[in-house]
TIZA-272943 format. One record per residue (C-alpha): residue number from 0; residue in one letter; x, z, y. Coordinates in Angstrom, 3 decimals. Each point is the difference from the previous one (the first is absolute). Layout:
N
NUM|A|X|Z|Y
...
REM end
This chain:
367
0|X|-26.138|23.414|-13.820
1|X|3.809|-1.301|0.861
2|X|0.765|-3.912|-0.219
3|X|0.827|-1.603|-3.812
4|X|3.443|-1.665|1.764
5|X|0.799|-1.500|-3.373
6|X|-3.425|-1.678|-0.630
7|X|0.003|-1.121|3.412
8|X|3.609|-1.617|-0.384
9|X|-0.884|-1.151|-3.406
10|X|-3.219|-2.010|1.083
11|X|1.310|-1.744|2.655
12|X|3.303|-1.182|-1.787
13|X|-1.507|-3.096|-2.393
14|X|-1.692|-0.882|3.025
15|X|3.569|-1.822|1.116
16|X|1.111|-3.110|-0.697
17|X|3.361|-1.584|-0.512
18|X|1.568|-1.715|3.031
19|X|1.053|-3.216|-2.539
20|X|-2.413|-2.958|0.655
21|X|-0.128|-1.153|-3.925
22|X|-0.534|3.542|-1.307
23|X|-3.905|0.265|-1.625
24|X|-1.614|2.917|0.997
25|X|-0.759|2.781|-2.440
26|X|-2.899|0.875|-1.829
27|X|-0.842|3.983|-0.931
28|X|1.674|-0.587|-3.117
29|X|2.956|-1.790|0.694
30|X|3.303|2.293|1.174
31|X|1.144|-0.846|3.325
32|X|3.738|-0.319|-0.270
33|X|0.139|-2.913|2.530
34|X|0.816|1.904|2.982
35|X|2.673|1.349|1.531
36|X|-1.066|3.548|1.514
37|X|0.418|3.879|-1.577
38|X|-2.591|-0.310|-2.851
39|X|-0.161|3.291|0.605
40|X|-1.685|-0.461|3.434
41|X|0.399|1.846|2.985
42|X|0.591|3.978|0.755
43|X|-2.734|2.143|1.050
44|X|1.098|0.322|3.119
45|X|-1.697|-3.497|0.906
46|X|-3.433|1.418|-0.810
47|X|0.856|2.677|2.184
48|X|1.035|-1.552|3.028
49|X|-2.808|-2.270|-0.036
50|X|-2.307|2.443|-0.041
51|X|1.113|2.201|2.495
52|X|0.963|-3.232|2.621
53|X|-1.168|-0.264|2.971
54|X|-1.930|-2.589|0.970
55|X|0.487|-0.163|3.598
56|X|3.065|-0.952|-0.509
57|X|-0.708|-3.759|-1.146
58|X|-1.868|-0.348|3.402
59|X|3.480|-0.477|2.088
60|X|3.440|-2.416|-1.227
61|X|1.867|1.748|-2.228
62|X|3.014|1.586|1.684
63|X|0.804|3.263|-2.544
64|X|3.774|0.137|-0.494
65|X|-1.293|2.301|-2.921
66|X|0.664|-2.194|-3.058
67|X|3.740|-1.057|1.767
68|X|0.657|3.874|0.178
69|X|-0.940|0.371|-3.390
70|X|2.341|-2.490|-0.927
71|X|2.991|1.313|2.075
72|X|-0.889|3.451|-1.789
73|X|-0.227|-1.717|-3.491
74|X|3.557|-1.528|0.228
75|X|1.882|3.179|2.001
76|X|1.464|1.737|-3.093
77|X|1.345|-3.643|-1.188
78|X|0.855|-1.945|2.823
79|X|0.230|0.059|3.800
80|X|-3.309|-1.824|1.056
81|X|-1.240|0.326|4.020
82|X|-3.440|-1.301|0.792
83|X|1.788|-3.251|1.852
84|X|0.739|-0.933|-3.738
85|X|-3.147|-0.402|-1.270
86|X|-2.996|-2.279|1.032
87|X|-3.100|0.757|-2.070
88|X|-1.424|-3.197|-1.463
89|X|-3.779|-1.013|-1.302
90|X|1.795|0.201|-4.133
91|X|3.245|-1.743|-1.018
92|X|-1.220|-3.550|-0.220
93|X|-0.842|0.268|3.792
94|X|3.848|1.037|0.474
95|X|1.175|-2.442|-1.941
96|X|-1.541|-2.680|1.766
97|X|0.736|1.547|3.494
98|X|3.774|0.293|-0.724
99|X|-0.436|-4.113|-1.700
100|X|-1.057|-0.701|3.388
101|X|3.013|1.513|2.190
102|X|2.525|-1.730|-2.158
103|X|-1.595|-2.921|-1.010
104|X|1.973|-3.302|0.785
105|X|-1.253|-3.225|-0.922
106|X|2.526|-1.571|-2.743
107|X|1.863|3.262|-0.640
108|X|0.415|1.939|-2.789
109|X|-1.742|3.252|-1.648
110|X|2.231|1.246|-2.912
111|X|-2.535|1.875|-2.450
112|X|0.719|0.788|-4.076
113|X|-2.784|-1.987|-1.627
114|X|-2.410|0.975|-1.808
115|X|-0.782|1.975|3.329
116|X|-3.591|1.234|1.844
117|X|-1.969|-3.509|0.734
118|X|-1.237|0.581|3.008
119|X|3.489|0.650|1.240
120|X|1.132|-3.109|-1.139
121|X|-2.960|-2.378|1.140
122|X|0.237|1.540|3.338
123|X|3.226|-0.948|0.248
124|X|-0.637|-3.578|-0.204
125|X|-3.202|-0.195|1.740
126|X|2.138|1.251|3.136
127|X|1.842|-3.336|-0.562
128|X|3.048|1.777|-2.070
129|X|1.974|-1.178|-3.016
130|X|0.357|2.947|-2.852
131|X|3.050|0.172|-1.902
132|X|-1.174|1.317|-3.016
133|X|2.708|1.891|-1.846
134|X|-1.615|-0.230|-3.524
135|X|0.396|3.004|-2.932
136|X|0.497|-1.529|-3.301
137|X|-1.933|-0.031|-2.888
138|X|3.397|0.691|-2.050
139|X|0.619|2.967|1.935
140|X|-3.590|1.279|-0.106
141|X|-0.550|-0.221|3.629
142|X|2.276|1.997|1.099
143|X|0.984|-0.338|3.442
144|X|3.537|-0.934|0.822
145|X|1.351|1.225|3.114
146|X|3.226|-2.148|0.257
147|X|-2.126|-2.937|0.131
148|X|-2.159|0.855|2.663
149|X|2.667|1.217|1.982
150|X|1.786|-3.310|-0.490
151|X|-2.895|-1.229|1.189
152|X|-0.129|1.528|3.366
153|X|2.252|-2.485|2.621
154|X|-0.405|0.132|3.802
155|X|-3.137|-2.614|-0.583
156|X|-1.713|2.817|-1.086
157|X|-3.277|0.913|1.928
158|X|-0.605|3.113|-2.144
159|X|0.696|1.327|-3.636
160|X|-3.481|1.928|-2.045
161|X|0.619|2.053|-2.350
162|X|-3.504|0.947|-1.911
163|X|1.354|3.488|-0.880
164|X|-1.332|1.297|-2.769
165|X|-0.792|-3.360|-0.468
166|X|-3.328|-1.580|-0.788
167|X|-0.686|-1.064|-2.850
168|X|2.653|1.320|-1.984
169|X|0.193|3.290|1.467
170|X|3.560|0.406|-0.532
171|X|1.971|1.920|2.734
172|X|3.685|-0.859|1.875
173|X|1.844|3.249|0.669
174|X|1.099|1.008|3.385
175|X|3.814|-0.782|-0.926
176|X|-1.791|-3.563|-1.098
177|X|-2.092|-0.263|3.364
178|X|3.417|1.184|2.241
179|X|1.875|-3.120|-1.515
180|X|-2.702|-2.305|1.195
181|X|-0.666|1.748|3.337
182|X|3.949|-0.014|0.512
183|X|0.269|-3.692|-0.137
184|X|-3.042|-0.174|2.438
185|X|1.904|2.131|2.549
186|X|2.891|-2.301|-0.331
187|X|-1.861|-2.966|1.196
188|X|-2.303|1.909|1.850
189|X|-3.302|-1.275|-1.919
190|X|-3.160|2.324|-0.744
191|X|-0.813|1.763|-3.505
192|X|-3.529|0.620|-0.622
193|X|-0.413|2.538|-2.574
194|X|-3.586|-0.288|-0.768
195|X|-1.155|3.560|-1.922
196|X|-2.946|-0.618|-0.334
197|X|0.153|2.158|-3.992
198|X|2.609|2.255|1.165
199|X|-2.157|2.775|-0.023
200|X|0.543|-0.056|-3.453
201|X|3.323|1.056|0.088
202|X|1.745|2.847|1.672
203|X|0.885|0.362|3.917
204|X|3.553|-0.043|-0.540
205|X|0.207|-3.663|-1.959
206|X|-1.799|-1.195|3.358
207|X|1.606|-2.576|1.848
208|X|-0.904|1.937|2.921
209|X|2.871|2.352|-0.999
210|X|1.990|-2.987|1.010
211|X|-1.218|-0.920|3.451
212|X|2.465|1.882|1.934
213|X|2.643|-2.099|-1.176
214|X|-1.385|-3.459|-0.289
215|X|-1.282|-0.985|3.453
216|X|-1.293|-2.969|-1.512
217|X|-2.426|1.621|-1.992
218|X|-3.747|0.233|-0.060
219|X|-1.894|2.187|-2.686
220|X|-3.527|-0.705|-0.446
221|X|-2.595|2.457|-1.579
222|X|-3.699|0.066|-0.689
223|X|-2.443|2.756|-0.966
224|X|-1.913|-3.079|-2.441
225|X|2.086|0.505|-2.869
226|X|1.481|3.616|-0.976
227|X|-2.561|2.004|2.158
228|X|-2.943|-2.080|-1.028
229|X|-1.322|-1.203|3.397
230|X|-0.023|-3.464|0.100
231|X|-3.600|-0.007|2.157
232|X|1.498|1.784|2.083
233|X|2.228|-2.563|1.317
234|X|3.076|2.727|1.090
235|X|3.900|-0.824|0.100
236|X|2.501|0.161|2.117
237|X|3.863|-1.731|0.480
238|X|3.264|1.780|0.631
239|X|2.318|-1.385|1.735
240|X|2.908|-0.463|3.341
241|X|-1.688|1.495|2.884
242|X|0.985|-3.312|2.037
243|X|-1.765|-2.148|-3.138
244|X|-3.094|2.512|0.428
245|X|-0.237|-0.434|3.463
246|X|-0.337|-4.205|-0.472
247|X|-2.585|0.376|-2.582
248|X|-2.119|2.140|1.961
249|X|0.211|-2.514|2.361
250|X|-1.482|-2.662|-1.546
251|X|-2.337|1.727|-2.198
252|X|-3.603|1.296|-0.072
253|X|0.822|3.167|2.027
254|X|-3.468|1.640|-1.956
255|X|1.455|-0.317|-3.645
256|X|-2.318|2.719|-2.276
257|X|-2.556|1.230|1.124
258|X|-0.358|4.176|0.758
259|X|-1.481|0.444|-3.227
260|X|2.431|-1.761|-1.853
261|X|2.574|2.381|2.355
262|X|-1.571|3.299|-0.895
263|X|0.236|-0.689|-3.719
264|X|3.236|-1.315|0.042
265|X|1.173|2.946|2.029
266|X|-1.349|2.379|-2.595
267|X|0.847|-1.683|-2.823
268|X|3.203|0.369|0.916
269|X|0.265|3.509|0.403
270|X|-1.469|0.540|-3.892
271|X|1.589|1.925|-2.417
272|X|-0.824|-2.959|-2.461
273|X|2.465|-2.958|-0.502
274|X|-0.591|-3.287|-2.079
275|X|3.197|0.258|-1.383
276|X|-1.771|3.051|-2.020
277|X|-1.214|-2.643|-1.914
278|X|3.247|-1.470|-1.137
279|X|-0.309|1.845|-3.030
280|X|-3.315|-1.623|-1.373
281|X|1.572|-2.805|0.630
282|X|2.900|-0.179|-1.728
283|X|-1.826|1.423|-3.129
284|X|-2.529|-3.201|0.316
285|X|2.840|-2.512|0.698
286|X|2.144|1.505|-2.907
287|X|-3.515|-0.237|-2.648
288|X|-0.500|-3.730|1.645
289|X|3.471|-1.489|-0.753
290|X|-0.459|1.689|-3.470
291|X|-2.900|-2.113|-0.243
292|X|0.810|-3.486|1.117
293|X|1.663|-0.559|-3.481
294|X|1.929|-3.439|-0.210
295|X|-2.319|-2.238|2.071
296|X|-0.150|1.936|3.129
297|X|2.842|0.933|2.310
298|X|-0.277|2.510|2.764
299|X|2.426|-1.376|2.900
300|X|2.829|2.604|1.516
301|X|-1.984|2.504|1.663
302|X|0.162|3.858|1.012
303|X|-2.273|2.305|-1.971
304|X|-1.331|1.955|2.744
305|X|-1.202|-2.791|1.962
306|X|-3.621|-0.436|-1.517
307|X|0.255|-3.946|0.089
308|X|1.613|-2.210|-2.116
309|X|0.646|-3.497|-1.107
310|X|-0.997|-1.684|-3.781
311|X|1.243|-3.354|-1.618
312|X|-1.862|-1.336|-2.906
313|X|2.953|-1.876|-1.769
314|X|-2.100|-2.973|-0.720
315|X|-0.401|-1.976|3.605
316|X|-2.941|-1.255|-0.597
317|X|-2.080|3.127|-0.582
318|X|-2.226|1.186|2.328
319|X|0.903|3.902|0.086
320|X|-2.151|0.965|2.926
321|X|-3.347|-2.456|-2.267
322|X|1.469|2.197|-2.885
323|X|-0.010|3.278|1.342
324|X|-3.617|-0.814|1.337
325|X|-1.312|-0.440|-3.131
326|X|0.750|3.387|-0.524
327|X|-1.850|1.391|2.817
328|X|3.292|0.580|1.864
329|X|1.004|-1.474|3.440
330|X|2.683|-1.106|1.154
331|X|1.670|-2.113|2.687
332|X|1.247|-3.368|-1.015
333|X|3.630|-0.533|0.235
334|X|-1.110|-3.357|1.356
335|X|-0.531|2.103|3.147
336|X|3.689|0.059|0.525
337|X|2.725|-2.739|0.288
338|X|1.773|-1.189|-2.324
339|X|-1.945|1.676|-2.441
340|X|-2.942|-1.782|-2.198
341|X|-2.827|1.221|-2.103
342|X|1.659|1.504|-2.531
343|X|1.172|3.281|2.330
344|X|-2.490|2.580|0.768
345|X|0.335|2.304|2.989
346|X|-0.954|3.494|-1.895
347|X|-0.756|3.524|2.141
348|X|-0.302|2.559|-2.505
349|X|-3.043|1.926|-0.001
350|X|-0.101|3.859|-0.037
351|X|0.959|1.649|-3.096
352|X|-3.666|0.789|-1.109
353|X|-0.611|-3.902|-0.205
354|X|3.467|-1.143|-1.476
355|X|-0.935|0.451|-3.161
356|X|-2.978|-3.419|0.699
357|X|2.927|-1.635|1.721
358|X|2.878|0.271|-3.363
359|X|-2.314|-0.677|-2.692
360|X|-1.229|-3.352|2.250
361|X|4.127|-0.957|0.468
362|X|0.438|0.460|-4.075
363|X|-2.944|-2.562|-0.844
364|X|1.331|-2.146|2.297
365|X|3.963|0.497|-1.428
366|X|-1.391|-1.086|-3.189
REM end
């Protein structure tokens, strides 16, 4: 008898919990919409790979060059990628913090859009940095300005993050957006962290790794946790400068992901199954959930293929996330993020099968 791949996937999904400290965890008949990954879990691939991996293999360091082949290979009909651009990374966070700590100066500055991912920004100041916050307004419903964070960047400047597509609004900055930003980085030679970590989500092409050739000063960051549905896995990788890649090996952990982690990663790579496949669902849910918000909720700028997104209750001293609960769906609290409060929910859509819990929960509480 063959292997059930989608019962398999489907049992061990509500077995994961959301990263965000304050978010409750989920009974069996509340509707996990609190975290961030594919709700459509991971390809069948993974079940296959694990399976058929051998074990020996864990018994010596990992040293496959596998999963940074299989990168090289994923990029080569969109941009030119060597294996001295990559480094292969233990998931995004563990990039993030690694690049924090090359360019981390005491008393400088990190220019960041806000609201942005947290752990970016309380990294930054645990490593004794001051975050210029570049804040979206409410007027403009979030939307990220680019001439303000690029008026933002001065010669001060340890390094700019951009959350792109950001979290929690999921909105997305185009490449002609991200090449205004990276150009005034070039100019005073300071570093542009592109972190992508939902950029599965969206096509190859709108990847700022298009634009790496151009921008020295550029680092992309990607993670198999989100679009590919692998966030145990703990898989990512950065592209950047071959000179830049060279320092960062340097100082650190030479064993980043272990050879499991490698194989599936290398495989999943290769699969004739994209996340951005799901971009469609998507975009149907998002269009049926701003239908539904009514006059008290607002859904914040966002892109409808990215499966997150970002809710204001108009009243500020609602609880939307206590709200939402009560109607067996979870959610993360937009108290998660700076500036935000308790009236903003962090939303990921669920798949399309399970929408229809999610819209009629969002129209009692748009009463």
């Amino acid at each position: 008898m063959g292997i059930d791949k989608t019962k398999i996937r489907d049992e061990l999904l509500p077995e994961v919990r959301s990263y965000a400290d304050n978010t409750p965890l989920a009974d069996k008949d509340t509707l996990d919409c609190s975290l961030g990954i594919n709700p459509y879990g991971f390809p069948d691939v993974v079940i296959d790979i694990v399976h058929s991996f051998d074990v020996n293999r864990l018994y010596q360091y990992p040293h496959s060059d596998e999963a940074q082949e299989a990168v090289v290979k994923y990029w080569q009909d969109y941009a030119f990628i060597e294996p001295e651009n990559v480094v292969m990374t233990d998931g995004s966070v563990s990039a993030l913090n690694l690049l924090v700590n090359v360019f981390a100066k005491p008393g400088a500055e990190a220019v960041m859009f806000m609201p942005t991912f947290t752990d970016m920004v309380e990294y930054s100041r645990m490593m004794g940095m001051k975050v210029h916050g570049v804040a979206t307004s409410l007027e403009d419903n979030f939307k990220e300005d680019v001439d303000r964070l690029i008026s933002a960047i001065t010669k001060d400047t340890s390094f700019v993050y951009i959350d792109n597509p950001n979290n929690p609004t999921g909105q997305v900055l185009s490449n002609e957006e991200l090449g205004r930003i990276l150009s005034r980085c070039e100019e005073l030679s300071v570093y542009a962290i592109v972190d992508e970590a939902y950029a599965d989500f969206i096509p190859r092409e709108e990847s700022a790794v298009m634009l790496g050739p151009k921008y020295n000063h550029m680092i992309s960051v990607r993670t198999f946790s989100k679009g590919f549905g692998l966030a145990g896995a703990r898989a990512g990788y950065i592209i950047t400068n071959k000179e830049l890649v060279k320092y960062i090996k340097k100082v650190s952990n030479p064993y980043m992901m272990n050879e499991m982690s490698r194989a599936i990663t290398a495989a999943i790579l290769n699969y004739d199954v994209q996340p951005v496949e799901h971009g469609t669902d998507f975009t149907i849910i998002k269009g049926a959930l701003r239908d539904a918000c009514g006059d008290k909720l607002i859904m914040a700028e966002t892109d409808d293929r990215v499966p997150i997104c970002l809710l204001r209750h108009i009243d500020e001293n609602v609880d939307l996330q206590g709200l939402l609960i009560n109607e067996n769906i979870l959610t993360c609290s937009g108290s998660e993020f700076e500036p935000l409060s308790k009236n903003f929910v962090r939303l990921r859509v669920p798949k399309i099968s399970e929408a229809g819990k999610l819209i009629q929960a969002i129209k009692k509480v748009a009463i």
